[in-house]
PyMOL CGO cylinders between C-alpha atoms (Angstrom):
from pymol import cmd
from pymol.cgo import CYLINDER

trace = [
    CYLINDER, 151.29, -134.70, 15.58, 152.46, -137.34, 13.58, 0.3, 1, 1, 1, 1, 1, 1,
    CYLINDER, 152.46, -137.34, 13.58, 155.92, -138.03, 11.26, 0.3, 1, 1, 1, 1, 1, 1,
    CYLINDER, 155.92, -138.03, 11.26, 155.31, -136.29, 8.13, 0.3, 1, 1, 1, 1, 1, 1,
    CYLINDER, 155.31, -136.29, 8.13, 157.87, -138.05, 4.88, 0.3, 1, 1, 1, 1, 1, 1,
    CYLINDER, 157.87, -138.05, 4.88, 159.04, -135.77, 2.52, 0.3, 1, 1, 1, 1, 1, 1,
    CYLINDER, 159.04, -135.77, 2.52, 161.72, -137.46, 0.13, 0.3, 1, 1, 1, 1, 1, 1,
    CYLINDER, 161.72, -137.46, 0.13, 163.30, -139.67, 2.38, 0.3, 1, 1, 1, 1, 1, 1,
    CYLINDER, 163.30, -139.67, 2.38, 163.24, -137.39, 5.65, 0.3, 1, 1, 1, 1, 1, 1,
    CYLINDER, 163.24, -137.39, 5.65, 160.98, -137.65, 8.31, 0.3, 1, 1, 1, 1, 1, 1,
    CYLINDER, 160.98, -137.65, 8.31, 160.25, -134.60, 9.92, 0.3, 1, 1, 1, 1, 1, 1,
    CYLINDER, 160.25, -134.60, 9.92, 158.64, -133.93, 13.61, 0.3, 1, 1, 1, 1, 1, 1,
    CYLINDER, 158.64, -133.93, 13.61, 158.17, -130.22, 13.51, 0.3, 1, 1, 1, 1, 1, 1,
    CYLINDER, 158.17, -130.22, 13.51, 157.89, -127.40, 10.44, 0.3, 1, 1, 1, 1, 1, 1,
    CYLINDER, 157.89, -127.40, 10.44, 159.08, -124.61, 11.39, 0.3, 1, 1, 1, 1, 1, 1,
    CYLINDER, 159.08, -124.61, 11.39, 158.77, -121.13, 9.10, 0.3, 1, 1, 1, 1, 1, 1,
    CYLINDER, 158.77, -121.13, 9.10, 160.64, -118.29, 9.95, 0.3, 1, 1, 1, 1, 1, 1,
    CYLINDER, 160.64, -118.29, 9.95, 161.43, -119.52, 13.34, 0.3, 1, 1, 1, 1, 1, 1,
    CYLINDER, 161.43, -119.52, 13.34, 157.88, -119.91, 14.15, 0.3, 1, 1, 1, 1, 1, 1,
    CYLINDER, 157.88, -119.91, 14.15, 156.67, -123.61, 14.28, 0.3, 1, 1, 1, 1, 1, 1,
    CYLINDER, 156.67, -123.61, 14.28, 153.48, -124.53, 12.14, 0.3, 1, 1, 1, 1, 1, 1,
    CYLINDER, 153.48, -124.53, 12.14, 150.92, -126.45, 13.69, 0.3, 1, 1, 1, 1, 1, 1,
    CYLINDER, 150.92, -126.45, 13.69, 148.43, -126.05, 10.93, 0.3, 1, 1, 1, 1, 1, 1,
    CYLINDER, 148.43, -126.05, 10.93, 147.71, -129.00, 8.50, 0.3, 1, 1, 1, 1, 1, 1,
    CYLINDER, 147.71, -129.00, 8.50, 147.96, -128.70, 4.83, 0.3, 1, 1, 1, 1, 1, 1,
    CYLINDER, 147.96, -128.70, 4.83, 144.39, -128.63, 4.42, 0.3, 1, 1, 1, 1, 1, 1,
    CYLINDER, 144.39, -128.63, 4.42, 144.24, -125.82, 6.97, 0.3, 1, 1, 1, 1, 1, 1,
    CYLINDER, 144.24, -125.82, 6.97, 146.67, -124.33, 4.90, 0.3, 1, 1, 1, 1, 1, 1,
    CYLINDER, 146.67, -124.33, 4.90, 144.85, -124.64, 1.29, 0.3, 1, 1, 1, 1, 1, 1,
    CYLINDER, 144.85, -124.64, 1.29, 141.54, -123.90, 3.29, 0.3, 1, 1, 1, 1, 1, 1,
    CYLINDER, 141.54, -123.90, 3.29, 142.66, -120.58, 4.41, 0.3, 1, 1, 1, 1, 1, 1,
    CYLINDER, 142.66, -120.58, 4.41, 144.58, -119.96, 1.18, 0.3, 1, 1, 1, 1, 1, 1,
    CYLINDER, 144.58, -119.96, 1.18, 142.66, -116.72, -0.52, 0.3, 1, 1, 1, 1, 1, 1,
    CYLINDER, 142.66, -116.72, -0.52, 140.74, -115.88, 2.61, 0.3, 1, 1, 1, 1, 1, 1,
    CYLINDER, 140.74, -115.88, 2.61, 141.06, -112.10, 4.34, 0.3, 1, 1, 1, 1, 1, 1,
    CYLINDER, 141.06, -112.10, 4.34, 143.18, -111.85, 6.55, 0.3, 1, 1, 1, 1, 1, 1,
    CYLINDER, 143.18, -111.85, 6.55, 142.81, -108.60, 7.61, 0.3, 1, 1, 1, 1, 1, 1,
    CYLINDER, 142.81, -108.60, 7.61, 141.94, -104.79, 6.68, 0.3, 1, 1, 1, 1, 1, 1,
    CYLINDER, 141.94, -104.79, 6.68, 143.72, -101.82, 5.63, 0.3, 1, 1, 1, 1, 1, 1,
    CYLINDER, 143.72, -101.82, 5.63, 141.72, -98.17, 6.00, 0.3, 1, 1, 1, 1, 1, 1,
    CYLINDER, 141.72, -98.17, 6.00, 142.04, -95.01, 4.82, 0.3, 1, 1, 1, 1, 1, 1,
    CYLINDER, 142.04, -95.01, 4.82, 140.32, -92.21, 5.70, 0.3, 1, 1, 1, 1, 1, 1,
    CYLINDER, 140.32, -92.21, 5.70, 139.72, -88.99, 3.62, 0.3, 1, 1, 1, 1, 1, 1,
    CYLINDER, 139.72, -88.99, 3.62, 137.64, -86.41, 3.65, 0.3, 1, 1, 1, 1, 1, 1,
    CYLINDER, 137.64, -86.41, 3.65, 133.87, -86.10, 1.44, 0.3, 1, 1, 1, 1, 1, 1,
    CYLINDER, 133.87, -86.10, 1.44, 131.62, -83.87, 1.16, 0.3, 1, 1, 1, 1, 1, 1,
    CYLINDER, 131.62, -83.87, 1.16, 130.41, -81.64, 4.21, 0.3, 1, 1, 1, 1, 1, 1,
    CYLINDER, 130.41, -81.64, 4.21, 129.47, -83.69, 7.36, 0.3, 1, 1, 1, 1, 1, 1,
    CYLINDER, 129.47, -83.69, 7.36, 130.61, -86.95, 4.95, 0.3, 1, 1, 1, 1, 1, 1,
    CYLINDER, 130.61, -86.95, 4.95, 133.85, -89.09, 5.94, 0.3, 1, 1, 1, 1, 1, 1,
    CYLINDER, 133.85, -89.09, 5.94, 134.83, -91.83, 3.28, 0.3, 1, 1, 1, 1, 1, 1,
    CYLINDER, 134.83, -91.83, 3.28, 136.64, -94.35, 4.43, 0.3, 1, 1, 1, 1, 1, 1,
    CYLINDER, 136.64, -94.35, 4.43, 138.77, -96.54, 1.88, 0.3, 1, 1, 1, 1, 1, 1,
    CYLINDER, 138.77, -96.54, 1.88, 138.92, -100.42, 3.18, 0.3, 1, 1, 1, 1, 1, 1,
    CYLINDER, 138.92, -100.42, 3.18, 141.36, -102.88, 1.45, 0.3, 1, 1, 1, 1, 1, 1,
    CYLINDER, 141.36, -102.88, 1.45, 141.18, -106.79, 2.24, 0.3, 1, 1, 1, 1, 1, 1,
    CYLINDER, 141.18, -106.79, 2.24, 144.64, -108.19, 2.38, 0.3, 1, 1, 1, 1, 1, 1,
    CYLINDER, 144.64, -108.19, 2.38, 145.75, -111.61, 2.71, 0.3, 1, 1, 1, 1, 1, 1,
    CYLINDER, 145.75, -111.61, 2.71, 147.98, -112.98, 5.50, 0.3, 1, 1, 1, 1, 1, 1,
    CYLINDER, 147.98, -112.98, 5.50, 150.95, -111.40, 3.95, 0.3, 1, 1, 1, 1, 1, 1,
    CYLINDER, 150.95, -111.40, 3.95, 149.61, -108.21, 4.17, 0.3, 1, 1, 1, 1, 1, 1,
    CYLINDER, 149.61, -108.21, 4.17, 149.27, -107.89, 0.36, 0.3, 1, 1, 1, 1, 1, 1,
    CYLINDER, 149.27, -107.89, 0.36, 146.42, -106.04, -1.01, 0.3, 1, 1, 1, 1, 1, 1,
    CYLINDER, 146.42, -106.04, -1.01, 143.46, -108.96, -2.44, 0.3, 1, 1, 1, 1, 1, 1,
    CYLINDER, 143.46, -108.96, -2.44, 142.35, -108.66, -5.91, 0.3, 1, 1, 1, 1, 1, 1,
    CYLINDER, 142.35, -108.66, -5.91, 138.38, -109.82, -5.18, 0.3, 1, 1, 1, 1, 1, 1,
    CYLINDER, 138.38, -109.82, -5.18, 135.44, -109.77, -3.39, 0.3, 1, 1, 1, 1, 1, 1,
    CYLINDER, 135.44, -109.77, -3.39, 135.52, -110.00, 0.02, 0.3, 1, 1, 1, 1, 1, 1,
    CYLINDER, 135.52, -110.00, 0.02, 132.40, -110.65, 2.72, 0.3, 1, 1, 1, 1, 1, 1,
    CYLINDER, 132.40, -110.65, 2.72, 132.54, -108.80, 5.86, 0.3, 1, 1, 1, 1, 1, 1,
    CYLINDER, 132.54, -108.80, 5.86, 131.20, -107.04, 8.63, 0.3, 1, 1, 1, 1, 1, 1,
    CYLINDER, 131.20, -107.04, 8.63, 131.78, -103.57, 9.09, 0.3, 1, 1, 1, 1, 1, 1,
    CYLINDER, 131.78, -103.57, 9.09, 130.92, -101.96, 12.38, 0.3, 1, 1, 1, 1, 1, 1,
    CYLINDER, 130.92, -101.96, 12.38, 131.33, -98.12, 14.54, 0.3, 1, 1, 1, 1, 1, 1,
    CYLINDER, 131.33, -98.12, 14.54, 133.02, -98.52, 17.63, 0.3, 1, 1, 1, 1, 1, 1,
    CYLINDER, 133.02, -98.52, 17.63, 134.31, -96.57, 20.39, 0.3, 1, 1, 1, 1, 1, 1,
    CYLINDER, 134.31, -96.57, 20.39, 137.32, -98.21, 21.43, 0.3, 1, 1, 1, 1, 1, 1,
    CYLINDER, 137.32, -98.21, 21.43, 140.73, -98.70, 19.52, 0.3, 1, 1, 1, 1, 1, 1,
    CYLINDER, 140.73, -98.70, 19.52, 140.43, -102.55, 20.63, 0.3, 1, 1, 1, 1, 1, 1,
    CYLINDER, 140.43, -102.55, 20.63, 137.47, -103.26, 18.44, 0.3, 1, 1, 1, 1, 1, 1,
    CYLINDER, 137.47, -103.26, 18.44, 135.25, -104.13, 21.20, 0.3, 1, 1, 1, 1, 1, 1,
    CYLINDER, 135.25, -104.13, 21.20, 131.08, -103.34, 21.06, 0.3, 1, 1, 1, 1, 1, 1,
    CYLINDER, 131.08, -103.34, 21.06, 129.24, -101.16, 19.48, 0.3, 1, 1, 1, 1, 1, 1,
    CYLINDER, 129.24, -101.16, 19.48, 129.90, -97.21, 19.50, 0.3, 1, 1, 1, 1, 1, 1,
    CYLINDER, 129.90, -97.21, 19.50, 127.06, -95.38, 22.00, 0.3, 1, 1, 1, 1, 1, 1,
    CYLINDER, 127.06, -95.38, 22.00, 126.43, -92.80, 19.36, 0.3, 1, 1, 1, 1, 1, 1,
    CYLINDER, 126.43, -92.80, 19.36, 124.70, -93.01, 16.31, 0.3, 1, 1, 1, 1, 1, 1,
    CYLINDER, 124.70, -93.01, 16.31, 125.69, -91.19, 13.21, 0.3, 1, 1, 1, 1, 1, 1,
    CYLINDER, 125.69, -91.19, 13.21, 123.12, -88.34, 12.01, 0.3, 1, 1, 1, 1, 1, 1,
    CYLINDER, 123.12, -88.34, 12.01, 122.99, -89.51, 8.85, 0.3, 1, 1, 1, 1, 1, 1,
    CYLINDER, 122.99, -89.51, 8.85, 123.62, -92.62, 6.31, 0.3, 1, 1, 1, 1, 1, 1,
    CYLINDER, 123.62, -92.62, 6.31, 126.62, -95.35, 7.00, 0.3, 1, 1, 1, 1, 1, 1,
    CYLINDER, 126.62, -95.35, 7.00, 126.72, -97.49, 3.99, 0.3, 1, 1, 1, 1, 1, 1,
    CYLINDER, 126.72, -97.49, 3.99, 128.96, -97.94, 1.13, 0.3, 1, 1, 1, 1, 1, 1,
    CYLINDER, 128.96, -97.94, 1.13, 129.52, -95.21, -1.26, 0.3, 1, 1, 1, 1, 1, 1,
    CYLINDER, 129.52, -95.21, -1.26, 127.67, -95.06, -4.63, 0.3, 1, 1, 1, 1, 1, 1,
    CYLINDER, 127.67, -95.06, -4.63, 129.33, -97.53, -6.53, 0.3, 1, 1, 1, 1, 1, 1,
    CYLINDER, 129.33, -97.53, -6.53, 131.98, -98.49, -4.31, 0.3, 1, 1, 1, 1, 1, 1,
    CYLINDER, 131.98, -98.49, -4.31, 131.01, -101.95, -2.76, 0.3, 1, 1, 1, 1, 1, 1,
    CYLINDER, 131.01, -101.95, -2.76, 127.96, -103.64, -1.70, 0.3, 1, 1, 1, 1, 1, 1,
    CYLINDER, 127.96, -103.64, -1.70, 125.92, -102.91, 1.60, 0.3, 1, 1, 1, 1, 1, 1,
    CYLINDER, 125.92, -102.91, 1.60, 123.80, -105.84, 2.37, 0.3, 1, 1, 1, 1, 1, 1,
    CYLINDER, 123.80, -105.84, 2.37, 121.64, -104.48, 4.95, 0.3, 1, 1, 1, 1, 1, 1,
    CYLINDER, 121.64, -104.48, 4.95, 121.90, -103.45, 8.61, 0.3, 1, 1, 1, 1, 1, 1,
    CYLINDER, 121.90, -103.45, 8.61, 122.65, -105.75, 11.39, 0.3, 1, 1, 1, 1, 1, 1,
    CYLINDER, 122.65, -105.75, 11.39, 121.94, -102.09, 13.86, 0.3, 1, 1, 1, 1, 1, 1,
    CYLINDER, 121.94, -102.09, 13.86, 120.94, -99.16, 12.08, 0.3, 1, 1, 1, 1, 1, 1,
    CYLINDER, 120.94, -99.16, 12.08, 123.74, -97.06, 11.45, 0.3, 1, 1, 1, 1, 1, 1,
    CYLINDER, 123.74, -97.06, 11.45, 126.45, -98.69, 13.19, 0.3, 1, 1, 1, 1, 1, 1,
    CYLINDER, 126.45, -98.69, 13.19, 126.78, -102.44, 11.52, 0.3, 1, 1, 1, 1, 1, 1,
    CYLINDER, 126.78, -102.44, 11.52, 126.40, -104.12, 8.80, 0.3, 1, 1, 1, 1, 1, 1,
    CYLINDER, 126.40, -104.12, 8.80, 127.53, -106.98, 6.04, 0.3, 1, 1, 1, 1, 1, 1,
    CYLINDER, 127.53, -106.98, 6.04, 129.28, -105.44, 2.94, 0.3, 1, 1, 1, 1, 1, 1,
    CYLINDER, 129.28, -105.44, 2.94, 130.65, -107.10, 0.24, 0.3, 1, 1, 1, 1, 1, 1,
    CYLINDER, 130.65, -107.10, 0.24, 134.42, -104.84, -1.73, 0.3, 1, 1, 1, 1, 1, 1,
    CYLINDER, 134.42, -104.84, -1.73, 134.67, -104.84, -5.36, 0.3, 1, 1, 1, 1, 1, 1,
    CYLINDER, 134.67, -104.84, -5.36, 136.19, -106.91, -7.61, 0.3, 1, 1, 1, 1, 1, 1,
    CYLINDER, 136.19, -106.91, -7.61, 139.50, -105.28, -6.48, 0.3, 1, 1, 1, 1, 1, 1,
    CYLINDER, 139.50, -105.28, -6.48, 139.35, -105.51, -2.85, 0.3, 1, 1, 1, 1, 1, 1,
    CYLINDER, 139.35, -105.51, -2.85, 137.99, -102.48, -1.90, 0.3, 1, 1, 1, 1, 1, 1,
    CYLINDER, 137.99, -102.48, -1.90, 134.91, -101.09, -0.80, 0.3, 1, 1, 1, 1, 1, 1,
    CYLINDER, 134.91, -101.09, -0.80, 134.71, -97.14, 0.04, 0.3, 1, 1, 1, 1, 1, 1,
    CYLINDER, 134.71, -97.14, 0.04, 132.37, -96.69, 3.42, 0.3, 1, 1, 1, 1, 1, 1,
    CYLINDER, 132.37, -96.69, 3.42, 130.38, -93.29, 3.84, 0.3, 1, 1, 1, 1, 1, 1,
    CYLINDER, 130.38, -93.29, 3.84, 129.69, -92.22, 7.08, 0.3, 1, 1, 1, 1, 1, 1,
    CYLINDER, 129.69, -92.22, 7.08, 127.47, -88.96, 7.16, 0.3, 1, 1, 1, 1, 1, 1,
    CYLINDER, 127.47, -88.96, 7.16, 127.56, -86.78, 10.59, 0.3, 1, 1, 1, 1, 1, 1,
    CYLINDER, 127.56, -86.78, 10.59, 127.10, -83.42, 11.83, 0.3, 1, 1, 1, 1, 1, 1,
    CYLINDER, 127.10, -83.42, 11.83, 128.95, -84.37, 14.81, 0.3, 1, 1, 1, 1, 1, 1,
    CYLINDER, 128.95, -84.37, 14.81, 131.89, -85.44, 13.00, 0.3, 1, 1, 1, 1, 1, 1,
    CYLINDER, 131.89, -85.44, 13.00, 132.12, -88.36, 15.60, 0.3, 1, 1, 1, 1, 1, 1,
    CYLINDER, 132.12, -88.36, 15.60, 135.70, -90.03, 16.60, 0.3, 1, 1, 1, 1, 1, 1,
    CYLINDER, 135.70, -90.03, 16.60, 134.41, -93.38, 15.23, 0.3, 1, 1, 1, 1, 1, 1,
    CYLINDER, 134.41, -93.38, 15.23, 136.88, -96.61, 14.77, 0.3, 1, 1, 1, 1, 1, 1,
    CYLINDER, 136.88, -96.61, 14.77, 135.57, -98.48, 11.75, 0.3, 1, 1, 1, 1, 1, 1,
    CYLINDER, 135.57, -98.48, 11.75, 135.94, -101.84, 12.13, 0.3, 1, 1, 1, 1, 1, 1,
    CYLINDER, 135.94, -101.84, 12.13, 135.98, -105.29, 9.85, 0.3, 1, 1, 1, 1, 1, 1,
    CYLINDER, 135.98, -105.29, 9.85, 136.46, -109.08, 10.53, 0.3, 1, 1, 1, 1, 1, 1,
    CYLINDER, 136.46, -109.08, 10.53, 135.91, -111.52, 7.50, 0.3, 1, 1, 1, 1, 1, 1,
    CYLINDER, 135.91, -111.52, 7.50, 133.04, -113.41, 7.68, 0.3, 1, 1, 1, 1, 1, 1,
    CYLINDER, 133.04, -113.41, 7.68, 134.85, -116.59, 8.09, 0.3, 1, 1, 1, 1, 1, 1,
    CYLINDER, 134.85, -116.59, 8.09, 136.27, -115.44, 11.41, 0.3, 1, 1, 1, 1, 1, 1,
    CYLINDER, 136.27, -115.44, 11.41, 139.18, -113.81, 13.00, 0.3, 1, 1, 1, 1, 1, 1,
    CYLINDER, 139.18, -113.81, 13.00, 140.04, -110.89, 14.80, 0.3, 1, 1, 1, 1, 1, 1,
    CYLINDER, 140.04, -110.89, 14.80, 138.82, -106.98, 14.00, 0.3, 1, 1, 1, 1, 1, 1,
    CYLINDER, 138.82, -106.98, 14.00, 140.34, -104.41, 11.92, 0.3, 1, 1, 1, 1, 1, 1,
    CYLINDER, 140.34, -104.41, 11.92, 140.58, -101.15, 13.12, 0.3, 1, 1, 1, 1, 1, 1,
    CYLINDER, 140.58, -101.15, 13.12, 141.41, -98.20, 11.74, 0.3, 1, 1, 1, 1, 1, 1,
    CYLINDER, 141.41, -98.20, 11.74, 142.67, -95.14, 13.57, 0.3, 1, 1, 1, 1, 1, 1,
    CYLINDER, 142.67, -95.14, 13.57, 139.63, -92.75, 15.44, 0.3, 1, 1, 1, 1, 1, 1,
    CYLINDER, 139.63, -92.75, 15.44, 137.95, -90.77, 12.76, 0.3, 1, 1, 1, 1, 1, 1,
    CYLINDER, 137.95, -90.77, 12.76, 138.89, -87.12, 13.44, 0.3, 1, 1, 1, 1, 1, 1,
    CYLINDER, 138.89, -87.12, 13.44, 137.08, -83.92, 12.25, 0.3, 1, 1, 1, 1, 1, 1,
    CYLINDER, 137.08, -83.92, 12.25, 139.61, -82.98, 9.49, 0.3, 1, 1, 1, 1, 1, 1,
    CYLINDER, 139.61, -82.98, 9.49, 138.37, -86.77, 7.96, 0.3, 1, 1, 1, 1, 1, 1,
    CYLINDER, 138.37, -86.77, 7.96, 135.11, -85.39, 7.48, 0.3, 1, 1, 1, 1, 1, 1,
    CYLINDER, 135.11, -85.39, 7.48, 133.95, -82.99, 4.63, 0.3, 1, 1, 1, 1, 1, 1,
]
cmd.load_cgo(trace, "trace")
């Protein structure tokens, strides 16, 4: 990496918060407004139903106010890794109303979605079972999974 001039000082290395950036400003501006990450909350629907509240935020952490592309995905593991084994007994898609469900990428366990306006989009996950799932969601421009905490049967109606 090159000298960088900013008013009369040339500078070798940014650093921000003790942490040195090796980004470029347009790596910066390109990321700017992009997902970072997911927040999820779990609550309880009706019977056999577990609604599961995902929030984009940015790389702050903060909450985003728009639509957001992902994919959402059932797994077994708290790492994010693969597909879960079981498959729900009935529907996984968004909730009436509450985000877009583009279609299936495997029946019942993944799929693009698309949050409201405000960030959000509400997933519905009917079983009998009431199945331990992790719900998971990476931004469709790349990164790591988001998971949430193992469903358990008090998050299901």
């Amino acid at each position: 990496m090159g000298y960088t001039h900013f008013s009369g000082v040339d500078a070798t290395l940014l650093k921000l918060a003790g942490a040195a950036v090796t980004a470029t400003a347009g790596e910066v501006n390109l990321n700017d407004d992009l997902p970072a990450s997911f927040s999820f909350t779990p609550a309880a629907g009706a019977a056999n139903i577990s609604l599961v509240t995902i929030q984009a935020t940015d790389a702050a952490g903060a909450a985003m106010a728009r639509a957001c592309i992902f994919l959402c995905y059932l797994c077994d593991a708290a790492t994010g890794i693969g597909l879960t084994g079981t498959t729900a007994s009935g529907a996984v898609t968004a909730s009436s109303g509450n985000g877009t469900d583009f279609g299936a990428i495997t029946a019942k366990k993944a799929f693009i979605a698309q949050t409201k306006a405000d960030g959000t989009f509400i997933l519905s996950i009917t079983d009998t079972a009431k199945t331990a799932f992790y719900v998971c969601a990476v931004p469709l421009h790349g990164g790591a999974p988001s998971v949430s905490a193992a469903l358990t049967v008090g998050n299901y109606g």
